[in-house]
N, C-alpha and C positions, 0 to 999 in steps of 0.2 A: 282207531282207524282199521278197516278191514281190507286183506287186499287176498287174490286170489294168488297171488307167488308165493312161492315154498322159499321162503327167506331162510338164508344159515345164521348160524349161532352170531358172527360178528354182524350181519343186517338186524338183527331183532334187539341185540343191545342195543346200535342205533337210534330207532325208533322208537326202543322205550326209554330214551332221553338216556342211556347210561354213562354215553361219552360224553353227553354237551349238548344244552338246546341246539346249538347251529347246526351239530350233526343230526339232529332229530327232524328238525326241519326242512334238512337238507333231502333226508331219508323220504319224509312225505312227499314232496316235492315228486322227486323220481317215482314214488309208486305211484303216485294222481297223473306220470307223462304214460309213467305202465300201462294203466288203467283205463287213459283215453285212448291210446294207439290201440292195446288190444295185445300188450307185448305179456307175455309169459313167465318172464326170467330175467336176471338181473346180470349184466355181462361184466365183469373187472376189464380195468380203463387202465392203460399203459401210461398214458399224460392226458393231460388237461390243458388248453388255452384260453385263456379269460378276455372277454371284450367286456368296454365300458369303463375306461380308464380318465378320457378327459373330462372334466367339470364343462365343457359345451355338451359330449354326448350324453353321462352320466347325470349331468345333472345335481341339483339336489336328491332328490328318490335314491342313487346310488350314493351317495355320501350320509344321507340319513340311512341308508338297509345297510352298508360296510358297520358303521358304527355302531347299529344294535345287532352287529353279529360278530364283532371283537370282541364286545363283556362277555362274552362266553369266555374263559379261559385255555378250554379244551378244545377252542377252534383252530383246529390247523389242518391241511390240504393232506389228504391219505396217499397222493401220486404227485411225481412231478411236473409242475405246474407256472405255466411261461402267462405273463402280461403283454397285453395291448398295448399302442402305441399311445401314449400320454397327448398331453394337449399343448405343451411345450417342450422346447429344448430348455430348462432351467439354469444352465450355465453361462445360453445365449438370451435369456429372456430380453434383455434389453433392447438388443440387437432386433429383436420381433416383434417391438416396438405393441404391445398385447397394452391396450389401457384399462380391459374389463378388473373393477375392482377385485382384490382378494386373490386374484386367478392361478398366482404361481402359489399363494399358500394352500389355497383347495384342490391344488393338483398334485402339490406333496402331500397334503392329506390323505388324499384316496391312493395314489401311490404307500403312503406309511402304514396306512387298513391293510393293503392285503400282504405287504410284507410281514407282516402283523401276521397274516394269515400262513406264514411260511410259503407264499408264492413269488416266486424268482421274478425279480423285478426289471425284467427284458426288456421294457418299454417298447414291442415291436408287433407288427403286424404281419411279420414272414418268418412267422417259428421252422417253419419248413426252409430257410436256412443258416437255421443256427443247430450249431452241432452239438450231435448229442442229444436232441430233443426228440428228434423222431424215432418212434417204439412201433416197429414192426405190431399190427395188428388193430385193434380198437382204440378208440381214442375218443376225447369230447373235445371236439374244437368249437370255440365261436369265434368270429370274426369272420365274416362273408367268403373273402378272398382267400383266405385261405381254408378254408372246408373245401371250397374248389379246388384247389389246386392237392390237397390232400389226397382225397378221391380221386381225380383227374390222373395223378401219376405219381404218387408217391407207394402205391399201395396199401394205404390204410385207408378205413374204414369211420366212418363219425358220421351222424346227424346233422342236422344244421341247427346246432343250439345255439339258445341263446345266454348273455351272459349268465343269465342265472342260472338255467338248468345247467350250463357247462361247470359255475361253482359248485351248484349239489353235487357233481361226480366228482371233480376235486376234494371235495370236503368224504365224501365216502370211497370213494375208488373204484363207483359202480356206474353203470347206465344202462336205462331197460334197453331189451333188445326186441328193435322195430324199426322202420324204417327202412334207411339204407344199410343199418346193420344187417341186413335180407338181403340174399340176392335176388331176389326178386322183385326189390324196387329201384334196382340200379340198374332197370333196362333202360335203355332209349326209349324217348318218348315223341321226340322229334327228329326229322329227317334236315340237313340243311345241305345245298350244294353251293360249293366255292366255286367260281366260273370265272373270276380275275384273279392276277397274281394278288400276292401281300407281301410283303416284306419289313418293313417296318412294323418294329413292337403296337406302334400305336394303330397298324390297320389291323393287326390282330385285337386294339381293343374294340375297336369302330364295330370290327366285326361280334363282338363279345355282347356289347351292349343291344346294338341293333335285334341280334337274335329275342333278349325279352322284351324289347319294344314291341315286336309283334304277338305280346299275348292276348288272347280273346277270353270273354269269358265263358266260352262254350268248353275250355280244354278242362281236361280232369287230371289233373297235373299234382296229386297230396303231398308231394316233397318235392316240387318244384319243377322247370323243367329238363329235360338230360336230354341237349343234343346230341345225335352222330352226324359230324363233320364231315363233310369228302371234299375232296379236290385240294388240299394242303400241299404245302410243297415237301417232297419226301425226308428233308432234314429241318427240325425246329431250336432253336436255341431256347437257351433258360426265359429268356426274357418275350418270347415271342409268347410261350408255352403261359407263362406267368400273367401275362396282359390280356391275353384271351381270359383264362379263369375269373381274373381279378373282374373284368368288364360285367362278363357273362353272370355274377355273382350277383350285379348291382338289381336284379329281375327275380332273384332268388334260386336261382342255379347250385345245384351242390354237385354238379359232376357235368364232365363233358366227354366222350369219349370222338377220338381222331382217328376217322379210318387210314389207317398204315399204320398208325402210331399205338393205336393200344389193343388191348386183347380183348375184343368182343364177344359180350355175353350172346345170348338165342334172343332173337328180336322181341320186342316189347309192342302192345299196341301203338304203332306211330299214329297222333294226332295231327301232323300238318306237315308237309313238306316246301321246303321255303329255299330257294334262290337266292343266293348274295352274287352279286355279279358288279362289274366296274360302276355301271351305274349306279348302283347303291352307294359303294365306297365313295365315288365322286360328290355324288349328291349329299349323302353325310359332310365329308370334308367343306362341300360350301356351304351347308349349315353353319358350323361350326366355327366358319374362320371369323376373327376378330371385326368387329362392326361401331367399335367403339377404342378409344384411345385405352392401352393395357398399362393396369398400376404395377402390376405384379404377376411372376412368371417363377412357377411351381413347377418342379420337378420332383418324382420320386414318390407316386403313388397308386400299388402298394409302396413299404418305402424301397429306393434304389438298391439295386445289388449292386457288386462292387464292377459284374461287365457296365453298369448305366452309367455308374461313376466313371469309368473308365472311358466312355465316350463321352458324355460333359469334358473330363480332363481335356480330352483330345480335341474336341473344338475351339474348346478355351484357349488353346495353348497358345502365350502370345497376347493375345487378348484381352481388352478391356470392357469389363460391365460396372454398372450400379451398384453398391452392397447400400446403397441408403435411397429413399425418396428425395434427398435435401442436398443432392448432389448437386443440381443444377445442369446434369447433363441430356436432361430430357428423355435420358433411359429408364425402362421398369426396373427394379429390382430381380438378380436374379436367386433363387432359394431354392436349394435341393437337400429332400429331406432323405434321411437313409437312417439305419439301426446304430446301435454304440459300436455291435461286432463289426458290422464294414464299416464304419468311419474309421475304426482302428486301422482296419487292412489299409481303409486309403494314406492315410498319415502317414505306415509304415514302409507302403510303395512309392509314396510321393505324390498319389494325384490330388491328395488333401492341397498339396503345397501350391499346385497350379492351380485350383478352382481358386485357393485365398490370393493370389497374385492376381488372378483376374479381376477380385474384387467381390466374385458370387462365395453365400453365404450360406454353409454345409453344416446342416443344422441336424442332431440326434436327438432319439426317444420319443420324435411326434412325428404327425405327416400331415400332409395340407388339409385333410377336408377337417381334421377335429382342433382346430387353431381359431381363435375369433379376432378376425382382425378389427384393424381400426378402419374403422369406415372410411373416416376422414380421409383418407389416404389413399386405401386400397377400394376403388369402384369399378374394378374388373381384373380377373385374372383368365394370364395364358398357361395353357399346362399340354402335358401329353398322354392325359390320362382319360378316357369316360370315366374310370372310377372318382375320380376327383372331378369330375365337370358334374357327374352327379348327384354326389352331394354337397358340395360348392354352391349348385344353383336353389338346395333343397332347403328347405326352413331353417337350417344350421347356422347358414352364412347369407344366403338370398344375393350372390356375388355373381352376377352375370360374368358367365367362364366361357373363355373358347378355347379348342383342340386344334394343335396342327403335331405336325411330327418334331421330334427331338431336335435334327436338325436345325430343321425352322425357329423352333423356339429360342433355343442359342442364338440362329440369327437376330432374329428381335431380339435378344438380351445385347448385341454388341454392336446392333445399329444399322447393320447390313440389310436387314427388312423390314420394310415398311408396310404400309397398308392404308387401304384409303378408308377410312371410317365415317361415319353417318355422324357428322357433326351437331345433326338433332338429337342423339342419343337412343337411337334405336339398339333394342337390346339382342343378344345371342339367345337366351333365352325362350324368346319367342318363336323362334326357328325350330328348336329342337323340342316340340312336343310333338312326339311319334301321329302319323294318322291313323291309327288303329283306336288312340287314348277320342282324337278329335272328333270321330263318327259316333263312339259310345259317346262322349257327352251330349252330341246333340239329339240322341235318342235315347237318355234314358230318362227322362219321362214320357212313359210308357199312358197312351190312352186304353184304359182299362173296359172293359165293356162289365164290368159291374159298376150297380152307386141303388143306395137304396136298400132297406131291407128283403126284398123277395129277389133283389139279385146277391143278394150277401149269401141268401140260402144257397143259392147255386159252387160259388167259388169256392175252392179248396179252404176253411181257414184255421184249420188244425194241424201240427206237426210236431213228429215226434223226435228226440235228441236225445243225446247220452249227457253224463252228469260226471264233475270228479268226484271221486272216494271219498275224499276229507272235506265234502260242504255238504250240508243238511239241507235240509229242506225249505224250498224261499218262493215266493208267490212277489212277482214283481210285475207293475203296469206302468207304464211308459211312453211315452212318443217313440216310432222306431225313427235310429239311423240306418239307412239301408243302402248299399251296393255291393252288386256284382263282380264287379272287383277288389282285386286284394289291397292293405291300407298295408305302408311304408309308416310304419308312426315315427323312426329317426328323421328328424328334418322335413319329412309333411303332415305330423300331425303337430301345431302349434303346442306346447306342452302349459301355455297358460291360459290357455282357452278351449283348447279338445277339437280347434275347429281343425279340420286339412285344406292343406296349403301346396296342392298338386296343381298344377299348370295340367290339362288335358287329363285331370283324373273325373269320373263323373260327380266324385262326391267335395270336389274341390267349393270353397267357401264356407264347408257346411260344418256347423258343430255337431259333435259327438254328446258334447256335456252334460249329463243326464239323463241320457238317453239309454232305448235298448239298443246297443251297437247290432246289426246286423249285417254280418259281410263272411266270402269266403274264408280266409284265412289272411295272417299277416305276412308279410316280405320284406325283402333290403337285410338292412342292417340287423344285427345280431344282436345289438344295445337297446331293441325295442324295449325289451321288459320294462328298463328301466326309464324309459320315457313313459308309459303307462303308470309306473309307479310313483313318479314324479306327478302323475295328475290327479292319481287318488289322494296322494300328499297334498295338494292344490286344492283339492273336491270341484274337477275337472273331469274326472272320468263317465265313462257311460256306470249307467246305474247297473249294468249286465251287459255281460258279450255271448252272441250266439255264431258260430260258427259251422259251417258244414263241412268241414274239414278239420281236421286235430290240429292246433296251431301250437306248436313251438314258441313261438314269439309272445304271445297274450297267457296262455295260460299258465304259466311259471307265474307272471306277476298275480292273476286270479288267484290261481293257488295260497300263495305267501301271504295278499292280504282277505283272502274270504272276498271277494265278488265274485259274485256268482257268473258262474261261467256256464257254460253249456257248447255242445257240436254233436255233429253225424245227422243235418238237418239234409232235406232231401234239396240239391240245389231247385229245383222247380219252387220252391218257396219266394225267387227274387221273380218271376213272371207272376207272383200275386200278391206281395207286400211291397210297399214303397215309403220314400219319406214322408213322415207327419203322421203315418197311420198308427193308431191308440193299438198297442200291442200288449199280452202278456205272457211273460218266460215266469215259470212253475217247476220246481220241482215234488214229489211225494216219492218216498223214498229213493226209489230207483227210477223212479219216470218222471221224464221231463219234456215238458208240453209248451210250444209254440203257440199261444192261438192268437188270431189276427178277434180285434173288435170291436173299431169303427175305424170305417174310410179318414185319409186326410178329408 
């Protein structure tokens, strides 16, 4: 493998396998993200955060790649290096009443792989507050919600990796630099103005989400987009601060900057400037509210800090909820998920003792959206999260979820509120696909004014891309998948059929499955890779992905198993390629060729 960076002495043992395949692998990986960004140089990582810990996100694909990368002997993490939230509380498995076979042994499985791997088995998705973990400067974080909130205001620096490129840094101590390691891609790129109050954690998330519901695909957004906020109220708590990012993340967000509140760079080109104002919030929250009878009422995602817990105590106090379905009291269960570190605080302050007096059940080392419940049971959940309504409603779980605020939820957990619901079963779901997703579907099949051979002469149907380092040369034809918008593979790409599974996404219904994927780049969740790799494990996946954007998310898994991947296409390629059209991606040495070459 040839790569244009000036590697030192310990990068080049590396790659010539001298520590250990996994490190050698891990080494390519990183130069093939180098090599597609256009990055130069190789930056040492202060810590590492690994997403893709439960057997719902991970998968098989992650429990198959853990286990062929433990036989290495000499596989262990070069920086210190914190875990994801798991997919159960293993002490309360019972209690969470989980019927998918096998579930609590494949998720101390993939928990024992990376402890295996010397990574600190944190089971958390808010490293940013567990102490000690935060290293002033560079960092590889994956997990959504927090790369946001990293950037957003901790001071450090990361990409929006995915699990797996987050492991290659782990595994070497390095990550190319590009990106938001630049400052120059951490301007603002959108403008948003606040025009109602907020107050509650959860209109901070309404507001979080909302912001990437409005994305188009005319925006040229390579790392996502970076709101500046205005109109905040002049003092933000942890938790307000936290639920904005977490929400804002669910779109693919790696930063937000708060006019008053953070240090602003020289303005960036603003792409759109957008209004949130009471109507929005309003009209959000009647989206949202419950429209069907609630099984279950989720707290704590990202999981609770110990202020959240401390207001659950405080409602509770007194109080009687649910801890079972079988109670007979006609209440939902109430479950608040939090980390090992704050459950400890709570136990040791006391508010552990009132949430268990009430009867709600304060569950560690998981959080609602990577849990599989039992259906039987659980046919809707209430929470206070967009990040959990999410991916709750997303190919994970398909749990038609609603949001109201904290209080409220309590109330319904103790019986105080009620609600009038659509006794035919009208779902929340259907409510909350953005009108921005609703207009692209109805118009993206595009009437093409070619068809025929002497209009084919006319239309663009060549186009050029760039190629990773470590894959040779490949001549591949195909039916294209194609959209303009970005593909979520956690929870909307089906992982045993490739088909997506988006409500208002344009390419919703459609499979991928052998196909030439074509689309801008991938979003959401951070665990993509390994859903991708779970379908090449399947023989599921597109036969090639082309991308016009450097993706994070798809090409780690390209890489690791040689599909051929490709990007840096000219986006004006989606007003002349559509689905069903016979396509073929080419590479020769260094050139790699798009051409279109019959109509559907």
């Amino acid at each position: 493998m040839t790569t244009n960076i000036s590697l030192n002495e310990e990068q080049q043992v590396m790659l010539a396998g001298k520590k250990g395949t996994a490190k050698q692998t891990a080494m390519r990986l990183l130069l093939d993200l180098a090599a597609a960004a256009g990055a130069t140089a190789l930056l040492p990582v202060r810590s590492a955060h690994l997403s893709g810990v439960s057997p719902l996100t991970g998968g098989y694909g992650l429990r198959h790649f853990l286990t062929r990368l433990t036989e290495d002997p000499l596989a262990q993490v070069a920086v210190p290096t914190t875990l994801n939230a798991a997919g159960c509380d293993a002490d309360q498995f019972d209690q969470m009443r989980i019927t998918v076979p096998d579930f609590l042994a494949h998720s101390q499985e993939i928990v024992g792989l990376y402890i295996k791997l010397g990574v600190q088995p944190t089971q958390s998705c808010i490293p940013y507050e567990w102490e000690g973990v935060i290293a002033e400067g560079t960092v590889a974080w994956s997990e959504s919600n927090a790369i946001c909130f990293a950037n957003s205001y901790c001071g450090l620096k990361t990409n929006r990796e995915s699990g797996l490129s987050a492991l290659a840094s782990a595994l070497t101590g390095y990550t190319p630099k590009y990106g938001l390691l630049n400052d120059e891609a951490r301007k603002p790129n959108l403008e948003v103005t606040v025009t109602c109050e907020l107050e509650d954690p959860t209109d901070f998330s309404i507001l979080g989400d909302w912001i990437g519901k409005q994305r188009q695909a005319s925006w040229r957004m390579p790392f996502g987009p970076i709101p500046l906020i205005k109109g905040l109220p002049e003092i933000l708590n942890h938790e307000q601060r936290k639920a904005l990012t977490a929400a804002a993340a669910n779109y693919g967000s790696p930063l937000v900057y708060l006019d008053g509140h953070s240090e602003l760079p020289e303005p960036g080109p603003i792409q759109a400037s957008l209004q949130f104002g009471k109507v929005e919030l309003e009209r959000r929250y009647d989206e949202l509210k419950p429209r069907i009878d609630i099984s279950l009422i989720a707290i704590g995602c990202p999981q609770a800090s110990v202020g959240e817990i401390r207001m659950v105590a405080h409602l509770l106090k007194g109080r009687k909820v649910a801890s079972s379905p079988d109670e007979g009291s006609g209440l939902p269960p109430l479950w608040i998920f939090t980390s090992s570190a704050n459950k400890a605080i709570a136990e040791k302050v006391g508010l552990a003792a009132i949430i268990k007096a009430s009867g709600g059940l304060l569950l560690e080392n998981t959080c609602p959206e990577v849990v599989p419940y039992d259906r039987r049971w659980v046919k809707s959940i209430l929470t206070n999260s967009m990040k959990a309504e999410h991916y709750l409603q997303s190919g994970l779980n398909n749990i038609p979820t609603s949001v109201m605020r904290l209080a409220d939820c309590i109330a319904a957990a103790t019986g105080d509120l009620a609600f009038e619901v659509d006794r035919e079963g009208a779902s929340p779901i259907a409510a909350s696909v953005s009108e921005p997703l609703r207009v692209r579907k109805e118009t993206e099949k595009r009437t093409l004014i070619v068809s025929g051979d002497e209009d084919m002469s006319r239309a663009v149907n060549s186009y050029q891309g760039q190629g990773l380092p470590s894959q040779g040369d490949f001549s591949i034809v195909a039916e294209a998948f194609v959209t303009d918008v970005p593909i979520t593979f956690l929870g909307f790409v089906d992982r045993l059929t490739g088909v997506v599974r988006e409500p208002g996404h344009p390419a919703d219904g459609q499979s991928m499955a052998g196909k030439i994927a074509i689309f801008p780049k991938g979003t959401g969740s951070t665990v993509a890779p390994y859903v991708l790799l779970e379908l090449f494990y399947r023989g599921v996946a597109p036969l090639a992905i082309a991308n016009t954007e450097i993706d994070q998310q798809t090409a780690p898994a390209c890489s690791l198993e040689n599909i051929p991947y490709a990007f840096g296409f000219d986006p004006d390629l989606f007003e002349n390629l559509q689905n069903g059209d016979q396509v073929e991606l080419s590479r020769q040495n260094d050139r790699v060729t798009l051409r279109l070459l019959k109509r559907a």
